[in-house]
C-alpha positions as CSV (number, residue, x, y, z in Angstrom):
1,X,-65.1,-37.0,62.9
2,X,-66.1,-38.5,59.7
3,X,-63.6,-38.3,56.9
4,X,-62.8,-34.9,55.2
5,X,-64.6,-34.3,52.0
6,X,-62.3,-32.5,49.4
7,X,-63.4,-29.3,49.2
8,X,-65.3,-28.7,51.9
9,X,-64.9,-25.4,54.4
10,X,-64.5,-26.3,57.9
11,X,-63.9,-24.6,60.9
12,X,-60.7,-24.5,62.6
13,X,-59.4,-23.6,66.1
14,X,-55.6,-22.8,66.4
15,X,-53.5,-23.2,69.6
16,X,-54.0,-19.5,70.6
17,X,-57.7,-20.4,70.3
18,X,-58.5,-18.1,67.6
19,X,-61.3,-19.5,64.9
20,X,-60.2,-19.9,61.1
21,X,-61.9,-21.6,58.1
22,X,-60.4,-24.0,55.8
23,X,-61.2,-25.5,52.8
24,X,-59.9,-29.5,52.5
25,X,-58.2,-29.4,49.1
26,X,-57.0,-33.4,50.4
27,X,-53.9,-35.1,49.6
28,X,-51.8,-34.9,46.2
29,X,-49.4,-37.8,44.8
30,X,-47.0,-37.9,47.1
31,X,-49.5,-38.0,49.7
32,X,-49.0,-34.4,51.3
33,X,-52.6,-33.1,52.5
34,X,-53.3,-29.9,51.5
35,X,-55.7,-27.0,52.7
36,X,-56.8,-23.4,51.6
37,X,-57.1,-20.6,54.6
38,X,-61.0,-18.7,53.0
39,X,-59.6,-15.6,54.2
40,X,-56.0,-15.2,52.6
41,X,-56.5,-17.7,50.0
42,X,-53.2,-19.2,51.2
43,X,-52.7,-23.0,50.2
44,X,-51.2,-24.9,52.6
45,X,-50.1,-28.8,53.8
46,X,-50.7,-29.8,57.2
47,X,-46.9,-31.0,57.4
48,X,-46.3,-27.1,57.1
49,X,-47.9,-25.9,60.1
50,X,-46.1,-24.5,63.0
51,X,-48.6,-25.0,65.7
52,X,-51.1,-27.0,67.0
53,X,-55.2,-26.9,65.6
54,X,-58.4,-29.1,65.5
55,X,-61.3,-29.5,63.2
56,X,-64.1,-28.3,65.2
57,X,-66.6,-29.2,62.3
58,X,-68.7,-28.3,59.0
59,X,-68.6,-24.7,58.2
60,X,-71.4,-22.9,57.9
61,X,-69.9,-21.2,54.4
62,X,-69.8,-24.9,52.9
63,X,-72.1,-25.9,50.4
């Protein structure tokens, strides 16, 4: 995959399989990348996450 473009929604599949979107809010100052779940709002970074995911591609709700 290219790189991430801040901002954009893509899609998501967790361990378990299941299907999320995300939106790339990228990394701040001390260099932490961040990301926004489009269903509970929820900011996140990816050093936070508890179980393995993958970036299956573009979403289809980005502009």
């Amino acid at each position: 995959m290219t790189e991430l473009l801040i901002n954009h929604v893509y899609r998501i599949q967790l361990c378990s399989g299941e299907q999320r979107e995300w939106q790339y809010l990228g990394p701040d100052s001390r260099r932490l990348v961040w990301w926004m779940d489009v269903e509970t709002r929820q900011e996140f970074t990816e050093n936070s996450l508890m179980y393995a995911w993958k970036i299956l591609g573009s979403s289809s709700s980005s502009q």
